[in-house]
C-alpha positions as CSV (number, residue, x, y, z in Angstrom):
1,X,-207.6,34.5,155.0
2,X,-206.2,31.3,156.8
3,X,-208.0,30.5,159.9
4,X,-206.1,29.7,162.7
5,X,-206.4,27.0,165.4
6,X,-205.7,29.3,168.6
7,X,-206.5,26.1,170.7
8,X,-202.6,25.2,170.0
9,X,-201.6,28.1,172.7
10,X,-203.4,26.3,175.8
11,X,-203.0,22.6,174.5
12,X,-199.3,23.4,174.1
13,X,-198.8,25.4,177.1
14,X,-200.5,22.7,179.3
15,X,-198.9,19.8,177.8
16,X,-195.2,21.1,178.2
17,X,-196.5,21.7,182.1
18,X,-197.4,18.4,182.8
19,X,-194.4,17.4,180.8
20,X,-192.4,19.1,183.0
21,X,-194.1,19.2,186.4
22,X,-196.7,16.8,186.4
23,X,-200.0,19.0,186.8
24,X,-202.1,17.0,188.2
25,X,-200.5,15.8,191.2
26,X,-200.2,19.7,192.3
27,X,-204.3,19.6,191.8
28,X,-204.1,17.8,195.4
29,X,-201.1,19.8,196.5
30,X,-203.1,23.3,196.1
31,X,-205.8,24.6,198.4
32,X,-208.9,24.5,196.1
33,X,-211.3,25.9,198.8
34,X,-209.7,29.5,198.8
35,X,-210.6,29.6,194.2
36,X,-213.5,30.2,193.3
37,X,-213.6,26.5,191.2
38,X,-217.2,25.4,190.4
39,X,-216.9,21.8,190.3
40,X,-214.4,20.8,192.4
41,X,-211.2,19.3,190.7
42,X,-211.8,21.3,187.6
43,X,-210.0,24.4,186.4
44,X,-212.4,26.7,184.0
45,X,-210.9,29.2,182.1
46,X,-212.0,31.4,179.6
47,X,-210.2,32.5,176.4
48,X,-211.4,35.4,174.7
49,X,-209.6,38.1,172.3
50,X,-210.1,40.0,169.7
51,X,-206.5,40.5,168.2
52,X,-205.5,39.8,164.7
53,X,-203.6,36.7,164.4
54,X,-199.9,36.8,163.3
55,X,-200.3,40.5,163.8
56,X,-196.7,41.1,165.7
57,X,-198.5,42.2,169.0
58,X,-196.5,39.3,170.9
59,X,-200.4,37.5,171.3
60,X,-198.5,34.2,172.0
61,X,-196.3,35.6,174.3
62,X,-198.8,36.8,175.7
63,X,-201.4,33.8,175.8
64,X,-198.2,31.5,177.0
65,X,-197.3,33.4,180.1
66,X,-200.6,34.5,180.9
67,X,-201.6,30.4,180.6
68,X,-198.7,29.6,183.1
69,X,-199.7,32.3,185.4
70,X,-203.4,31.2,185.4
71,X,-202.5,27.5,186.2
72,X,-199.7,28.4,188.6
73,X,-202.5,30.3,190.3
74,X,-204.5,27.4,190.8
75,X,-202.1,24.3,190.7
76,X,-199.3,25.9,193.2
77,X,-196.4,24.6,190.6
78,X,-193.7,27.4,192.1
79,X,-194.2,25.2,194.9
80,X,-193.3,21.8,193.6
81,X,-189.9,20.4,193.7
82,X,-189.6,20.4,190.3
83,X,-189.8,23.8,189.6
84,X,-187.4,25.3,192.6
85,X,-185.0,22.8,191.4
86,X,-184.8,24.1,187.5
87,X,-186.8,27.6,188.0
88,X,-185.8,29.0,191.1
89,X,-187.4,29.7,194.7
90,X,-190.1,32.2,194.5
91,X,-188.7,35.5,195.7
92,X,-184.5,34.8,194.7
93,X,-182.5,36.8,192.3
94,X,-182.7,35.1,188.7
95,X,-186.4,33.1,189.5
96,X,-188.1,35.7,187.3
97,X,-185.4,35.6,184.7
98,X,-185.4,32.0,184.4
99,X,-189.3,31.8,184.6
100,X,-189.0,34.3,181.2
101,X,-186.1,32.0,179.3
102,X,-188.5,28.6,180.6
103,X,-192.0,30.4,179.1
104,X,-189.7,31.6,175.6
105,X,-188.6,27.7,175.8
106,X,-192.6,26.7,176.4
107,X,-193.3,29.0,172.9
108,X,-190.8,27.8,170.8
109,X,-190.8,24.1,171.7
110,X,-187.1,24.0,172.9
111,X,-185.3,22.5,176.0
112,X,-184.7,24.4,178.8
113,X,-181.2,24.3,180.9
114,X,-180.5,25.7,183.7
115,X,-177.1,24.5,185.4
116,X,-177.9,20.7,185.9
117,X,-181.5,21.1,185.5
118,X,-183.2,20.2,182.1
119,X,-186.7,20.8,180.8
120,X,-187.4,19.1,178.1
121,X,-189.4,20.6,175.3
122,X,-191.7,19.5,172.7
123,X,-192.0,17.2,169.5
124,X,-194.5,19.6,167.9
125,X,-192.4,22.2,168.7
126,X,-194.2,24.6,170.9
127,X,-197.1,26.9,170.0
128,X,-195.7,27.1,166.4
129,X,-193.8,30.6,166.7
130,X,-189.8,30.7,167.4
131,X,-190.3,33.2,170.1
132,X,-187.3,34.0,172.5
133,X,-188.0,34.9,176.3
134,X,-187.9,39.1,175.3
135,X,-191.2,39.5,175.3
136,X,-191.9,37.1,178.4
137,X,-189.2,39.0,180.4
138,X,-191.2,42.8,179.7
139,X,-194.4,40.5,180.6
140,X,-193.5,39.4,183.9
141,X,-190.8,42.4,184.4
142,X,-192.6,45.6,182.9
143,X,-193.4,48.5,185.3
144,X,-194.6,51.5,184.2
145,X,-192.1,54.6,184.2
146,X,-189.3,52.1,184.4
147,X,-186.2,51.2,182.2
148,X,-184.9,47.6,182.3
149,X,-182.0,46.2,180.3
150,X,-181.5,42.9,179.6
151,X,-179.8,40.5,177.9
152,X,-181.1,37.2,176.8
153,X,-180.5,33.5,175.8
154,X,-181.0,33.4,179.2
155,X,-182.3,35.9,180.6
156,X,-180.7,38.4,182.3
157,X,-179.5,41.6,183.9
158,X,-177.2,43.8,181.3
159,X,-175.7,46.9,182.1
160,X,-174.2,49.6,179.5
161,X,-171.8,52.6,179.6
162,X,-173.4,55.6,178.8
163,X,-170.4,56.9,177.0
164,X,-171.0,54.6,174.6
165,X,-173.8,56.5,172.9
166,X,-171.7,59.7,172.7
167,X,-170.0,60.0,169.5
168,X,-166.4,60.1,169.0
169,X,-166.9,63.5,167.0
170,X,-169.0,65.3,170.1
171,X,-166.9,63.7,172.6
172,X,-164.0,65.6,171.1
173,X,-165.1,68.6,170.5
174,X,-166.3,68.9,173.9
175,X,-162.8,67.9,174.9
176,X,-161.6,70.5,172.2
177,X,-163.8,73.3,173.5
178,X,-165.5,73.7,170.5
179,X,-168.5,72.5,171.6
180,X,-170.7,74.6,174.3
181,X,-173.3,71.9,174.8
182,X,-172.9,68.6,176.7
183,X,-175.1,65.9,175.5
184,X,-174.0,64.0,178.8
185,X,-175.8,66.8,181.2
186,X,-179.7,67.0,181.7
């Protein structure tokens, strides 16, 4: 069995934030006293899992948005400038969606556009994984005992006809009255 560096996930993940938002100027933009930092102007976090790597459990998914979420936490960077400007104000209509297409762009390495606003990505290519902003999006979106369609590339609201699942064949025999059942009714 290969071993795998996992330490790619928060190196990456950190790199492409400063990269795109400058990290540590938002240190001294965020109100340390109300974490509980030991030590000040650090950040501790602790890793720990006990998945299978490469196992198709969306682990980097996963570790990249939960990595942004942690640091966001402490560093305020849906605050800055920067991130209004390409991700959205906290609260408006697409800010989630484009925070899932930025974190997919943050895995796989790629640039980020949103109308004039560019991200650039990485040289090494993110955390190694061509991930899209799917599983991001049921990450930061998923509810329990809720249904949400989107489409993606970016990420967005989709909407479908439910006709469309109906065959052709069922449809007309319906129509035909050779059919008693409607698939359409509860």
């Amino acid at each position: 069995t290969e071993t795998v560096d996992w330490t790619i996930y928060p190196s990456a993940v950190i790199h492409r934030l400063h990269e795109n938002f400058g990290l540590f100027p938002h240190f001294d933009e965020a109100n340390t006293t109300s974490h509980d930092n030991i030590g000040g102007g650090h950040i501790f976090i602790a890793l720990s899992s006990n998945l299978p790597p490469a196992s198709g459990l969306s682990t980097s998914s996963a570790f990249v948005t939960g990595m942004f979420l942690v640091l966001d936490s402490h560093l305020c960077l849906t605050n800055s400038n920067a991130y209004r400007h390409a991700i959205g104000e906290n609260g408006a209509d697409n800010t989630v969606y484009n925070l899932s297409t930025y974190l997919g762009n943050v895995e796989n390495g790629r640039d980020y556009f949103n109308g004039g606003a560019v991200l650039k990505g990485t040289v090494q290519g993110g955390v190694g994984t061509f991930g899209g902003s799917e599983d991001h999006a049921a990450i930061l979106m998923g509810r329990r005992h809720e249904m949400r369609l989107l489409s993606f590339c970016p990420t967005r609201p989709a909407s479908f006809n439910m006709d469309s699942i109906v065959s052709d064949a069922i449809l007309s025999d319906i129509i035909d009255g050779k059919s008693n059942t409607n698939p359409l009714e509860p």
